[in-house]
C-alpha positions in Angstrom: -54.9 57.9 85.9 -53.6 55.2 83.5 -53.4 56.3 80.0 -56.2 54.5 78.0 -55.0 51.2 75.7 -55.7 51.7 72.1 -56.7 48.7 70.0 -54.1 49.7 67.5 -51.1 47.4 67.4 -48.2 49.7 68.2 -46.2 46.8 66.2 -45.1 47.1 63.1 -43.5 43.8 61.2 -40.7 45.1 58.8 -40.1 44.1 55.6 -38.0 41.3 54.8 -34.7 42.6 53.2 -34.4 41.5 49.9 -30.6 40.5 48.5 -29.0 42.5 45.9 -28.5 41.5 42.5 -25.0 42.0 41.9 -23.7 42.5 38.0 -22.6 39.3 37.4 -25.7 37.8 38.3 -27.3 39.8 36.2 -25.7 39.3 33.6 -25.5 35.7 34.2 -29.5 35.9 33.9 -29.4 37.8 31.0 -26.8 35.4 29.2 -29.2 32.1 30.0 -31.3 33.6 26.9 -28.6 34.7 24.9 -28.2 32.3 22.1 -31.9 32.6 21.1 -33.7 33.8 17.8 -34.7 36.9 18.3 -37.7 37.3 16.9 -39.3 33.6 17.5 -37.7 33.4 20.9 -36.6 29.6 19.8 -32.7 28.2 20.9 -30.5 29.4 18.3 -29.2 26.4 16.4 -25.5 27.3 15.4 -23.3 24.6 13.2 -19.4 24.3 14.5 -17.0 23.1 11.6 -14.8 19.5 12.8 -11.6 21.0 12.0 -12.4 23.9 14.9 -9.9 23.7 17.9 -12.3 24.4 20.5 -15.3 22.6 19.4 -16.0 20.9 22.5 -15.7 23.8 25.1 -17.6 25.9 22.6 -20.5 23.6 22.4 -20.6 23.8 26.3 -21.2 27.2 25.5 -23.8 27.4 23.0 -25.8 24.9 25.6 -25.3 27.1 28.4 -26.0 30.3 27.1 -29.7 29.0 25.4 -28.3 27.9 22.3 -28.2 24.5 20.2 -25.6 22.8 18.0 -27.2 21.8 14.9 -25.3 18.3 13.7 -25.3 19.7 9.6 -25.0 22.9 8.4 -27.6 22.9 5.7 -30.4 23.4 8.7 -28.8 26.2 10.5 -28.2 30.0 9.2 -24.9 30.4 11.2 -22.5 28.0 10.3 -18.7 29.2 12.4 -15.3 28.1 10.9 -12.0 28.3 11.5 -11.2 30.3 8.4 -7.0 30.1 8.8 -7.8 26.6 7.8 -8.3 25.4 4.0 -11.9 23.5 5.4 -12.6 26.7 6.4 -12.0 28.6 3.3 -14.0 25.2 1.5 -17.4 25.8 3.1 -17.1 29.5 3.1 -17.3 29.8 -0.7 -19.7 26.9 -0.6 -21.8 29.2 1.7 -21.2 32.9 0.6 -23.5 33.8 -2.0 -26.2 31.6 -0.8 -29.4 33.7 0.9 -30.0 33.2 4.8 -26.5 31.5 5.6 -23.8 33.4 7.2 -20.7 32.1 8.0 -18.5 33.3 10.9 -15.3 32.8 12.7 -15.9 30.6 15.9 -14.9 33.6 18.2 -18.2 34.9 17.8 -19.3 32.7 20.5 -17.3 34.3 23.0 -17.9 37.8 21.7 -21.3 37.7 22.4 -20.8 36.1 25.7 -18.2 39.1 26.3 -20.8 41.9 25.5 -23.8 39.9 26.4 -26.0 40.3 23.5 -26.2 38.9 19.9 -24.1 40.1 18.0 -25.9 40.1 14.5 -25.4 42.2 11.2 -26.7 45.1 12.8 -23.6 45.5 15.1 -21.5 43.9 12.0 -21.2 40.2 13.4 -18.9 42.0 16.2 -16.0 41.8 13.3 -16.2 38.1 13.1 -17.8 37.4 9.6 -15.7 35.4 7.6 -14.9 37.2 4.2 -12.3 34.9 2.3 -9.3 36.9 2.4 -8.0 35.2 5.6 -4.5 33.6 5.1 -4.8 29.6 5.8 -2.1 28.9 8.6 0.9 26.6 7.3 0.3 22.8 7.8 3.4 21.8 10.2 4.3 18.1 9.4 4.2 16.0 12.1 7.9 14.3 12.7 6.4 10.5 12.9 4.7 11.1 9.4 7.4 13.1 8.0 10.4 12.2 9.5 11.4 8.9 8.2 10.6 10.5 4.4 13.1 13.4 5.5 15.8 11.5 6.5 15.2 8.5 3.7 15.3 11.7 1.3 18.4 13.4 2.8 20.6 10.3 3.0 20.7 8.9 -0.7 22.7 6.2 -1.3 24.8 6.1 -3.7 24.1 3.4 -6.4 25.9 0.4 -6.8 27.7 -0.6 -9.4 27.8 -4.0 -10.5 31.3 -6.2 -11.3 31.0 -8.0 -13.9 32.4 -11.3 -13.7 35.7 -12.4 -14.6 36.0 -14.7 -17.5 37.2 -17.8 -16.9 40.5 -19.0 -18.7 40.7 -22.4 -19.9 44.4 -23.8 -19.4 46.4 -24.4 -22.5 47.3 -28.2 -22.2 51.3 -28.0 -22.7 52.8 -31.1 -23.6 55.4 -32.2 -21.6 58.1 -33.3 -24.2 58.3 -30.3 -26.9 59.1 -33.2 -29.6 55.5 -34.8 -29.2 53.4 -33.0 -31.0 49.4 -33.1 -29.9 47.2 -35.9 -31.5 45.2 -33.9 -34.6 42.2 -35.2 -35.6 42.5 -37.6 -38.8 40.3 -37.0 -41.6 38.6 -40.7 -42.0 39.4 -42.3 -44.9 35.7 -43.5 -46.3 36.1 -46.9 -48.5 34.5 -47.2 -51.6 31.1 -48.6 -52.4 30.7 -52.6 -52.1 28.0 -54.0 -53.9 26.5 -56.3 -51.5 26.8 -60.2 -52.2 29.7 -59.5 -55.1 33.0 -59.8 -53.9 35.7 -57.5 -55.6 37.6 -59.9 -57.8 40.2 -58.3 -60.2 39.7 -58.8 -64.2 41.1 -61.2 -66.5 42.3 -57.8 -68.8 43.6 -56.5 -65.4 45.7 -59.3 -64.6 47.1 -59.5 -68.3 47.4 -55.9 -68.7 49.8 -56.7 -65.2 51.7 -59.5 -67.3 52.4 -57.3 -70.2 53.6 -54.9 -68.2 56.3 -56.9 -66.5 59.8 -57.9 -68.8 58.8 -60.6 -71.3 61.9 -62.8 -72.5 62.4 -63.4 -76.2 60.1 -66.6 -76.2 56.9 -64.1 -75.4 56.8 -65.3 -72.1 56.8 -62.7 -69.6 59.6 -62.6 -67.3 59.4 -62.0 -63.1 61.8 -60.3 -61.3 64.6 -62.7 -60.2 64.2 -64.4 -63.3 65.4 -62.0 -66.2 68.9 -63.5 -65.7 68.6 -66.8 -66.5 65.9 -66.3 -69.2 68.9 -64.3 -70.7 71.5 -66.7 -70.2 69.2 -69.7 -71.5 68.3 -67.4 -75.0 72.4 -66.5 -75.4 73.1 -70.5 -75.3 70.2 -71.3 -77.7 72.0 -68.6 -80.2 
């Protein structure tokens, strides 16, 4: 006798198998919503100061992991630094006394990421709050600045001294014969006052005072020169 068929389906359809979530998926889920406030459930806007090294793969980050980079710092609570630089140390005592800003060094990004939750003041900032005792790192010059004032200071050249010029001598004109003696300069002789349109004629008194001064002979007559021998010889044959 055949057995009798039951209208139950003897087939069973399995289950599908579901995948496994492996760790890092998970906590690749998890870290979607990491950067996000945690009581609005809003992107966490987080400001990035210019002078930070790693701005650009941080901000890659922040995106990634739910967050938002805020362009200013005066609408954003967390504001991270690089506090071995002097900007750094500038906006955090700009910052530190003021209510609902904190500021923090920019590896707080990647602790977070690291642990997988936000670090906030109840786990201490993860050691990353920025308390303005940090040393700012030494400024190295760079050589094309620096380098032409280095070696312009370490070569000095010594200063020049001026000649002065040599003064020149004017030759001594030697005359040639030692007897010839150089031409002096004569005093001019200035001649005396002529009144115009009166010609200088000597004096009647003049020209007797020259007649009484020449030898008279004994007839009152004065005598010239050449003369005084006959007149005597003529008065000795009168006598």
């Amino acid at each position: 006798m055949a057995p009798a068929r039951s209208n139950r389906r003897t087939h069973q359809e399995q289950p599908g198998i579901q995948p496994r979530n492996t760790p890092s998926d998970a906590n690749a889920a998890n870290n979607a919503d990491l950067f996000l406030e945690p009581m609005m459930g809003t992107p966490l806007t987080v400001y990035i100061e210019k002078d930070v090294e790693e701005k650009e793969s941080l901000v890659e980050l922040i995106a990634k992991h739910g967050g938002a980079v805020s362009p200013g710092y005066s609408g954003t609570p967390y504001i991270l630094v690089d506090p071995h630089k002097e900007s750094g140390q500038n906006l955090y005592r700009q910052y530190a006394g003021k209510k609902g800003k904190v500021v923090l060094h920019y590896r707080w990004i990647h602790e977070c990421i690291r642990v997988g939750a936000l670090q906030t003041f109840q786990n201490n900032w993860a050691g990353c709050k920025v308390t303005g005792t940090e040393k700012p790192n030494p400024t190295t010059p760079s050589p094309s600045q620096d380098g032409p004032a280095c070696a312009t200071q370490s070569t000095q050249v010594p200063p020049v001294q001026s000649i002065p010029p040599h003064p020149q001598t004017v030759p001594s004109v030697v005359s040639p014969d030692p007897l010839v003696h150089p031409p002096q300069q004569s005093s001019h002789l200035q001649p005396l006052p002529l009144s115009p349109g009166k010609p200088q004629m000597l004096s009647h008194r003049n020209t007797l005072t020259s007649h009484h001064n020449l030898p008279q002979c004994s007839l009152g007559h004065p005598i010239r020169t050449g003369m005084a021998r006959g007149c005597l010889v003529s008065i000795s044959h009168l006598r």
